[in-house]
ZADO-1210 file (C-alpha; in nm, 4 decimals, padded with zeros to 6 digits):
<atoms>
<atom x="-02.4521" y="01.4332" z="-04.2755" code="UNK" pos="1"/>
<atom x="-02.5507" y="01.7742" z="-04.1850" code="UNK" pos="2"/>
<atom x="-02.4134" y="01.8759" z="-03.8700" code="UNK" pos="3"/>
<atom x="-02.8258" y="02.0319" z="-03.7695" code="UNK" pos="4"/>
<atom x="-02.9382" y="01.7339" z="-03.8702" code="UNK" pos="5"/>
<atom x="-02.7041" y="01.4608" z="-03.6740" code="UNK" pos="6"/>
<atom x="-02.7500" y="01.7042" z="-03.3365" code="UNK" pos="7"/>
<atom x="-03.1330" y="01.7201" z="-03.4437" code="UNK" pos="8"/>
<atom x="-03.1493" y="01.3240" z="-03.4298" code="UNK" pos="9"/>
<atom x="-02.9290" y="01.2336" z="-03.0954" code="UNK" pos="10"/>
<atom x="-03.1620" y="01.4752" z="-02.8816" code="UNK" pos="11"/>
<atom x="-03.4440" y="01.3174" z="-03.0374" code="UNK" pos="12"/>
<atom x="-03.3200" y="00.9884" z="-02.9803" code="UNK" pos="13"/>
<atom x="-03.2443" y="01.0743" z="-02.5914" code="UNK" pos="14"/>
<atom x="-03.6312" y="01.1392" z="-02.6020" code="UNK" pos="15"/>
<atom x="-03.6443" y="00.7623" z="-02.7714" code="UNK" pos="16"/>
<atom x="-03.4604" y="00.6146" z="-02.4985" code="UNK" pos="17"/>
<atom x="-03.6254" y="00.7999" z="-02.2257" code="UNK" pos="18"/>
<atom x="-03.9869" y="00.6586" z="-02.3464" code="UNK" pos="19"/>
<atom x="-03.8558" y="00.2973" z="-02.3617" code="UNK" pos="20"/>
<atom x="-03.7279" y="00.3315" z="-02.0543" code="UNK" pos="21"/>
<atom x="-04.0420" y="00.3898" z="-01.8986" code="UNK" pos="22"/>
<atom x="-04.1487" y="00.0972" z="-02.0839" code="UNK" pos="23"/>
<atom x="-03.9550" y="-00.1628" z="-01.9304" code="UNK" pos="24"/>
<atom x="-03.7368" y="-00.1652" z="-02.2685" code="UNK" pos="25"/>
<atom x="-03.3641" y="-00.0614" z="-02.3354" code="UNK" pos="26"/>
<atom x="-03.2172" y="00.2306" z="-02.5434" code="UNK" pos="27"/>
<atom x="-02.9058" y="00.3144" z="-02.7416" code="UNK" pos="28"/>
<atom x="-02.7735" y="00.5492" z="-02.9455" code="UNK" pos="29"/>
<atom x="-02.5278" y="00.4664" z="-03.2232" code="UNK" pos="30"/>
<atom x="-02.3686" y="00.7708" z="-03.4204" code="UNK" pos="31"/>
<atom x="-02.2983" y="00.5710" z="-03.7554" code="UNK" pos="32"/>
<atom x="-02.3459" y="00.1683" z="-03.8771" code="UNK" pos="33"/>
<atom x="-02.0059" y="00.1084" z="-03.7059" code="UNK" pos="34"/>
<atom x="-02.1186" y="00.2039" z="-03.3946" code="UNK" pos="35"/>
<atom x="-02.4001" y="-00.0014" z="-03.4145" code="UNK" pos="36"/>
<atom x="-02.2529" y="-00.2868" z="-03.5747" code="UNK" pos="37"/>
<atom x="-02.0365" y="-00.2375" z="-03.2296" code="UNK" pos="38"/>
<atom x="-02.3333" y="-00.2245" z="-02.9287" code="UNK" pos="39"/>
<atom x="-02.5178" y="-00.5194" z="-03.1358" code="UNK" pos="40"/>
<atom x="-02.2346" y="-00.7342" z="-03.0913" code="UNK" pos="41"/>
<atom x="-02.1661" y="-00.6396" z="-02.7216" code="UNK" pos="42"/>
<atom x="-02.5334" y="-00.7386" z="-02.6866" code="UNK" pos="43"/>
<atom x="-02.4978" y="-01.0482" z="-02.8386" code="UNK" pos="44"/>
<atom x="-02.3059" y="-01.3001" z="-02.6084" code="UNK" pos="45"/>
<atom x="-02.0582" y="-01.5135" z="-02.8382" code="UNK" pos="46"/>
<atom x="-02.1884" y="-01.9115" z="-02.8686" code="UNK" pos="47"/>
<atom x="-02.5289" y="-01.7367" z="-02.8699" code="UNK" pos="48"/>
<atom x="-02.8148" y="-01.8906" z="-03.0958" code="UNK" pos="49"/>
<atom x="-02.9341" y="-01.6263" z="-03.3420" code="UNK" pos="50"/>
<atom x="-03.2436" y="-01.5930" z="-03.5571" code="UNK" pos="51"/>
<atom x="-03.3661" y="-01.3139" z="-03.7609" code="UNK" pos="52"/>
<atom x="-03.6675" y="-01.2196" z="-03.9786" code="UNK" pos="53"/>
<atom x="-03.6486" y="-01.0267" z="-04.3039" code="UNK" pos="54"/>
<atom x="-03.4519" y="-00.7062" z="-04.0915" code="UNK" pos="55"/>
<atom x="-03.2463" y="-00.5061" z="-04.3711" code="UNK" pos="56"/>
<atom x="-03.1341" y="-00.3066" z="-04.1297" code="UNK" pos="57"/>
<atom x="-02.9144" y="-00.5529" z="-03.9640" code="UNK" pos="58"/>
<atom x="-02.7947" y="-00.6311" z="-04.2897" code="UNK" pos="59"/>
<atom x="-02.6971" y="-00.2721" z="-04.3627" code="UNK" pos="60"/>
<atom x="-02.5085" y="-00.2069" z="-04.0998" code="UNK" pos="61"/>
<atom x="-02.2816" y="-00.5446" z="-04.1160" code="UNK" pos="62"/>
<atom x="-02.4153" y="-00.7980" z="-03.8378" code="UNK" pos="63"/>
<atom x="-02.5381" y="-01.0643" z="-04.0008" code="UNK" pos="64"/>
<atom x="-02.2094" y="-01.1285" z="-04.1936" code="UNK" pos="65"/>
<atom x="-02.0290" y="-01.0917" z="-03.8583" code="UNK" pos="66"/>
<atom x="-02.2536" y="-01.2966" z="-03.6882" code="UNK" pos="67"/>
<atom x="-02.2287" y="-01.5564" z="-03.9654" code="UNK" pos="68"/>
<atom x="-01.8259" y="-01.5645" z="-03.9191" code="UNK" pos="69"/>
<atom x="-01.8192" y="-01.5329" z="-03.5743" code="UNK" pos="70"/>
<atom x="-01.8429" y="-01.7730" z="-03.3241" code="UNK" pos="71"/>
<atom x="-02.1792" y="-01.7850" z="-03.2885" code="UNK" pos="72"/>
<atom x="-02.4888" y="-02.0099" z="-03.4504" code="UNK" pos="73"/>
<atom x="-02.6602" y="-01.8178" z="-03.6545" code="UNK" pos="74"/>
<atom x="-02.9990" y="-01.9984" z="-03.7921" code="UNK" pos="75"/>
<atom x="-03.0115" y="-01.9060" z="-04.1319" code="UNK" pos="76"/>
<atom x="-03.3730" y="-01.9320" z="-04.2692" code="UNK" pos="77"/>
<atom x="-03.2755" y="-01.9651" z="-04.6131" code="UNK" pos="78"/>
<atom x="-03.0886" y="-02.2276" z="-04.5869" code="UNK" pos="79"/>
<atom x="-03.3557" y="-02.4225" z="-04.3586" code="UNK" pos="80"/>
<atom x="-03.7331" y="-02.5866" z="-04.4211" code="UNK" pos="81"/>
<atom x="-03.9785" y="-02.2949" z="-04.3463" code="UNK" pos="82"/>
<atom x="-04.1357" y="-02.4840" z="-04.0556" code="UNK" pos="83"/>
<atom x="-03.7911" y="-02.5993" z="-03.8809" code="UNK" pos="84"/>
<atom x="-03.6780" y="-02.2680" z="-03.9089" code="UNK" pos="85"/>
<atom x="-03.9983" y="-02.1153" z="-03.7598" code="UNK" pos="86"/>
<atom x="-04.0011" y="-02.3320" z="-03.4338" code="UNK" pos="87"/>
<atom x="-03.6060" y="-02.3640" z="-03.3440" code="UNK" pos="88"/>
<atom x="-03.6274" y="-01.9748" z="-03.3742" code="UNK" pos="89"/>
<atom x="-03.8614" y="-01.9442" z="-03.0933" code="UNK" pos="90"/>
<atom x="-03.6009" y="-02.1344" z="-02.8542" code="UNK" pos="91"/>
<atom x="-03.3019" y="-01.8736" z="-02.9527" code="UNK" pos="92"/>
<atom x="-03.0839" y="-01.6991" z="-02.7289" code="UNK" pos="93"/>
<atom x="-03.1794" y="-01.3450" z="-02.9558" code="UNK" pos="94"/>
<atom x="-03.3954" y="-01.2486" z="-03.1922" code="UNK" pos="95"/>
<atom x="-03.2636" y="-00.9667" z="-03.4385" code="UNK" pos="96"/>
<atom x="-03.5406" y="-00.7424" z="-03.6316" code="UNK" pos="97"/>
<atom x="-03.5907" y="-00.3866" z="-03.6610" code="UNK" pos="98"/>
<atom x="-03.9182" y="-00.1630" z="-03.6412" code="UNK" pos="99"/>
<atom x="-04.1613" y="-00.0787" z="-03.9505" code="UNK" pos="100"/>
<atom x="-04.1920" y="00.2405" z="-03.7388" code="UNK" pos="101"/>
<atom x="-04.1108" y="00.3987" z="-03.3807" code="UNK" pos="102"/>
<atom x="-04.3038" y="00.7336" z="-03.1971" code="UNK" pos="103"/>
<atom x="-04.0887" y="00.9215" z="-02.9728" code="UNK" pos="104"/>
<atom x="-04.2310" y="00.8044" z="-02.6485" code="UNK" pos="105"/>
<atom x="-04.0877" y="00.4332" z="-02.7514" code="UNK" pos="106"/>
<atom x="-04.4034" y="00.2402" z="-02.8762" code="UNK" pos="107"/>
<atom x="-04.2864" y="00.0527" z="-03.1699" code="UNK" pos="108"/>
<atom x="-04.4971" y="-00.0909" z="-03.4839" code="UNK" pos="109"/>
<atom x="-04.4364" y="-00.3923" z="-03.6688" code="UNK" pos="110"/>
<atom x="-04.6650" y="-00.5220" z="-03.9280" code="UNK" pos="111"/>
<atom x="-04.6255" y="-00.8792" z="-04.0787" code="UNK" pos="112"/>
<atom x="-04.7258" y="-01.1318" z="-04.3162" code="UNK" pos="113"/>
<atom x="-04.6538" y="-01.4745" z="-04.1833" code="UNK" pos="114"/>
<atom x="-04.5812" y="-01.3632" z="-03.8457" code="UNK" pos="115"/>
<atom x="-04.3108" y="-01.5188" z="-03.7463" code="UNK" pos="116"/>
<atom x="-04.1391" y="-01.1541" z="-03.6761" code="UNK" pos="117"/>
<atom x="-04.4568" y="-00.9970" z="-03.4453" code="UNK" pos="118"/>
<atom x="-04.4936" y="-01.3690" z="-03.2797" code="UNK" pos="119"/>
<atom x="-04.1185" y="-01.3669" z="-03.1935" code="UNK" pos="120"/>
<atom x="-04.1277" y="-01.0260" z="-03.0363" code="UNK" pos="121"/>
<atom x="-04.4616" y="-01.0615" z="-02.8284" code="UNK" pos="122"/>
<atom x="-04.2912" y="-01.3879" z="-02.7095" code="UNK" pos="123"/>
<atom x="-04.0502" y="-01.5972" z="-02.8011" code="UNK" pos="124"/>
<atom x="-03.6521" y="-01.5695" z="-02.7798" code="UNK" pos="125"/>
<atom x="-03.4882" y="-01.4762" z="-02.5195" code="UNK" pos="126"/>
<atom x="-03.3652" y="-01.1579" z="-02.6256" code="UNK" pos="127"/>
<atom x="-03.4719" y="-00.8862" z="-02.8633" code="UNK" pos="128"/>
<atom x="-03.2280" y="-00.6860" z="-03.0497" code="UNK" pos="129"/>
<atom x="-03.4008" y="-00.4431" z="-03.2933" code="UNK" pos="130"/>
<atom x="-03.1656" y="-00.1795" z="-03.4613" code="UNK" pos="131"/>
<atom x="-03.3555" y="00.1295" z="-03.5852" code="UNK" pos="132"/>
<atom x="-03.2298" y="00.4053" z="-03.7963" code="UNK" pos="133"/>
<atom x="-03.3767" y="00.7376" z="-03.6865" code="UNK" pos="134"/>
<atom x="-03.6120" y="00.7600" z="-04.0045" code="UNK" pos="135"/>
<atom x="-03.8146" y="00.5687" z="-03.8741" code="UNK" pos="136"/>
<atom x="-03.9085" y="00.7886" z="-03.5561" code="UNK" pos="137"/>
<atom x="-04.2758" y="00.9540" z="-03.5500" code="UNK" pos="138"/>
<atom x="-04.4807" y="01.1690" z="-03.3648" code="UNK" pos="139"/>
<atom x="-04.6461" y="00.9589" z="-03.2777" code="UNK" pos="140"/>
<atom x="-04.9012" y="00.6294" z="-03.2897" code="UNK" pos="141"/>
<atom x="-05.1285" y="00.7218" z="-03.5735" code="UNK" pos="142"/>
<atom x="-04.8162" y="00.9009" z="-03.7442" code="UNK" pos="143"/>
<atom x="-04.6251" y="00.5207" z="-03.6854" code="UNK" pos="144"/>
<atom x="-04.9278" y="00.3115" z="-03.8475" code="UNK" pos="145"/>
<atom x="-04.9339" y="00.5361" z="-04.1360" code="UNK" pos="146"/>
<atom x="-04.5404" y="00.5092" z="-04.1983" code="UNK" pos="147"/>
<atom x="-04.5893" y="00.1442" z="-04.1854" code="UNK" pos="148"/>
<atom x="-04.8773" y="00.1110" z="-04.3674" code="UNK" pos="149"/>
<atom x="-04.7478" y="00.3569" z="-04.6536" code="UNK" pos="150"/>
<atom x="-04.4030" y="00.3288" z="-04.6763" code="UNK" pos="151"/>
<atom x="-04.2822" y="00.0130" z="-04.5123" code="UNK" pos="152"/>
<atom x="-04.5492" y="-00.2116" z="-04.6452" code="UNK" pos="153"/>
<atom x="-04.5249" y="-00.1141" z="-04.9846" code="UNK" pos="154"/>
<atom x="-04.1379" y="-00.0736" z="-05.0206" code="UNK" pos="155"/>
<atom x="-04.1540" y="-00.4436" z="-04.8719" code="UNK" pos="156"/>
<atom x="-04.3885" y="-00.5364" z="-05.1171" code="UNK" pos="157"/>
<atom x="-04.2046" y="-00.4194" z="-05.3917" code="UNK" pos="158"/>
<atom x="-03.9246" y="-00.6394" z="-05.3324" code="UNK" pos="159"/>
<atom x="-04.1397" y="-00.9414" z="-05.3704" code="UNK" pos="160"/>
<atom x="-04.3412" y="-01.1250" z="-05.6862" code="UNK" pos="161"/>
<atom x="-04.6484" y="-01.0582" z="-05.4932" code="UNK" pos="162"/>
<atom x="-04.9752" y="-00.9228" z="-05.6380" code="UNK" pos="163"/>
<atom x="-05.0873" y="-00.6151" z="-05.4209" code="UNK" pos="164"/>
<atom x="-05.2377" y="-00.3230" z="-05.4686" code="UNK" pos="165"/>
<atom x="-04.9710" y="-00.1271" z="-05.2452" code="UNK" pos="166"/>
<atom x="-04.7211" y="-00.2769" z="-05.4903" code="UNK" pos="167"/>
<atom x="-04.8691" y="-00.1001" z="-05.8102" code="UNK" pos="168"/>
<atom x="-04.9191" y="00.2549" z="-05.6116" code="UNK" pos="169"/>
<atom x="-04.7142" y="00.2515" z="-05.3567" code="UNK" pos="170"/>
<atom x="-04.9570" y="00.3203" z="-05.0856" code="UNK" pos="171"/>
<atom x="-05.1649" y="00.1302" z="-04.8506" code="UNK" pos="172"/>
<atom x="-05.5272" y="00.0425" z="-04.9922" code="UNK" pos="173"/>
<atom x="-05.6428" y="-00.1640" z="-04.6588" code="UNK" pos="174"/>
<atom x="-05.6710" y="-00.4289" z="-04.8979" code="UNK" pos="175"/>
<atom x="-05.7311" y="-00.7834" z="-04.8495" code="UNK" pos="176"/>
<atom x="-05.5493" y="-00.9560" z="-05.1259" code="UNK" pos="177"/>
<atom x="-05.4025" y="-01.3261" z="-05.0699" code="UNK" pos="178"/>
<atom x="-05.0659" y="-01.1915" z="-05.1293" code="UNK" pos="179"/>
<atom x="-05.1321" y="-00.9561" z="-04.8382" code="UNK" pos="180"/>
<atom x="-04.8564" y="-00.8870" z="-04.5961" code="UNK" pos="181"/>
<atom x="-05.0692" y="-00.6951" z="-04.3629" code="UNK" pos="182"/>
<atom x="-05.1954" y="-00.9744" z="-04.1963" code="UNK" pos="183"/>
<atom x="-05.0944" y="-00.8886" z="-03.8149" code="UNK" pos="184"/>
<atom x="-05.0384" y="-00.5604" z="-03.6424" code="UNK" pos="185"/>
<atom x="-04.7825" y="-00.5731" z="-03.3408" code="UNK" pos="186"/>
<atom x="-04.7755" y="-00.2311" z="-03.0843" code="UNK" pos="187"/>
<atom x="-04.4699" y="-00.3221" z="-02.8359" code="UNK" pos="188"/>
<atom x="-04.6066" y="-00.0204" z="-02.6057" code="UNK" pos="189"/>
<atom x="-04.4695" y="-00.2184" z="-02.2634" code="UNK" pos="190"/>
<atom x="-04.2137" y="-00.5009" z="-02.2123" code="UNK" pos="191"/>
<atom x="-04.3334" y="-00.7116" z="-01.8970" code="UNK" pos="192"/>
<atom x="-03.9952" y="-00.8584" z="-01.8928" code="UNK" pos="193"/>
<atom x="-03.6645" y="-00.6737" z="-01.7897" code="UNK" pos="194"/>
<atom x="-03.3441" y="-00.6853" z="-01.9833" code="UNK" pos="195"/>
<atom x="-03.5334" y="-00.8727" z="-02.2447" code="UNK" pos="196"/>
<atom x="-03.5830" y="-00.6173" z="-02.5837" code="UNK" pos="197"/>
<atom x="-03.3131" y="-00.3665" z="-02.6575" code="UNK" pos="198"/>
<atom x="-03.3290" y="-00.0882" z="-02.9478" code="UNK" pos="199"/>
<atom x="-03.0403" y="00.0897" z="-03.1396" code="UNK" pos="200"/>
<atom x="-03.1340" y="00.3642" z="-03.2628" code="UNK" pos="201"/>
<atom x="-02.9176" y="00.4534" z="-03.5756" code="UNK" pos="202"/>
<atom x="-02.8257" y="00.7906" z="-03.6422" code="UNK" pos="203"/>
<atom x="-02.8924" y="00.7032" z="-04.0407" code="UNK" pos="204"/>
<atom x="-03.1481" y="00.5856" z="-04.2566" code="UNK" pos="205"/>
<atom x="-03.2120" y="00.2368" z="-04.2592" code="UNK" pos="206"/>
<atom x="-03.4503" y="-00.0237" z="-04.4199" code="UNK" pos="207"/>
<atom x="-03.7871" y="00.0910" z="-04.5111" code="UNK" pos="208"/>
</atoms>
């Protein structure tokens, strides 16, 4: 990476952690996946119940294979009835998930389909691990909607046989389309509860 560039995104990322601290949230910097992969795991106590939603950046940087061979339960959704999956993953020790899109006074932006991600963050497990790679830091709020309206959405959408308009032209039409995965909006702007949602920011891109 370009040495501007990686010195560019830790000060900006100090600016991150500043605004979530003066949200009630946590902050962390990690230089590359490893380090990442690294903090995520000290976060995670071992025995601990884990869920996740669809977060590719956990993927990317190697924690859910380490938290499927470690000693820890990991509730796989995929390998679980919809339903089950949905309710024992509001009783878990951590939820892992990452951000559609972050401003740089901490607010973060998730959009969903079914939910289950936004409901688990307003309020569900325990703890909230959400790893973030540093492309997905705006200006901010209106310049966070439109990244997830116009580039997560659709690049999510894409990945699925789903019949959107976002998925022919890559960009959002604020349509209302059964296969719609637009269906809730979550701002995190303020955590009421200490210790309870913690961000590593990545210096890399991740996800979409």
């Amino acid at each position: 990476m370009d040495k501007n560039l990686y010195t560019r995104n830790e000060k900006l990322a100090q600016k991150v952690i500043k605004g979530l601290e003066s949200r009630n949230m946590t902050g962390y910097y990690a230089a590359n996946k490893e380090e990442a992969l690294q903090k995520a795991l000290e976060l995670i106590p071992e025995g601990s119940t884990v869920t996740m939603g669809g977060a590719m950046s956990a993927l990317e940087i190697g924690l859910v294979d380490a938290l499927k061979n470690g000693n820890y339960d990991f509730l796989d959704r995929n390998q679980m009835e919809p339903r089950e999956a949905l309710l024992k993953g509001y009783d878990a020790d951590v939820f892992l998930t990452s951000a559609n899109a972050m401003t740089e006074d901490g607010i973060m932006v998730n959009i969903d389909g079914n939910a289950n991600r936004v409901s688990y963050i307003a309020n569900g497990p325990k703890k909230i691990v959400a790893i973030v790679g540093m492309n997905k830091v705006c200006d901010d709020i209106d310049g966070a909607m439109k990244r997830a309206r116009n580039i997560a959405a659709p690049t999510n959408a894409q990945r699925f046989e789903i019949n959107t308009p976002c998925k022919k032209t890559g960009s959002c039409a604020n349509c209302k389309s059964p296969d719609t995965i637009c269906c809730q909006f979550l701002i995190t702007r303020y955590s009421r509860h200490a210790g309870r949602i913690h961000v590593i920011l990545v210096n890399d891109d991740l996800g979409f």
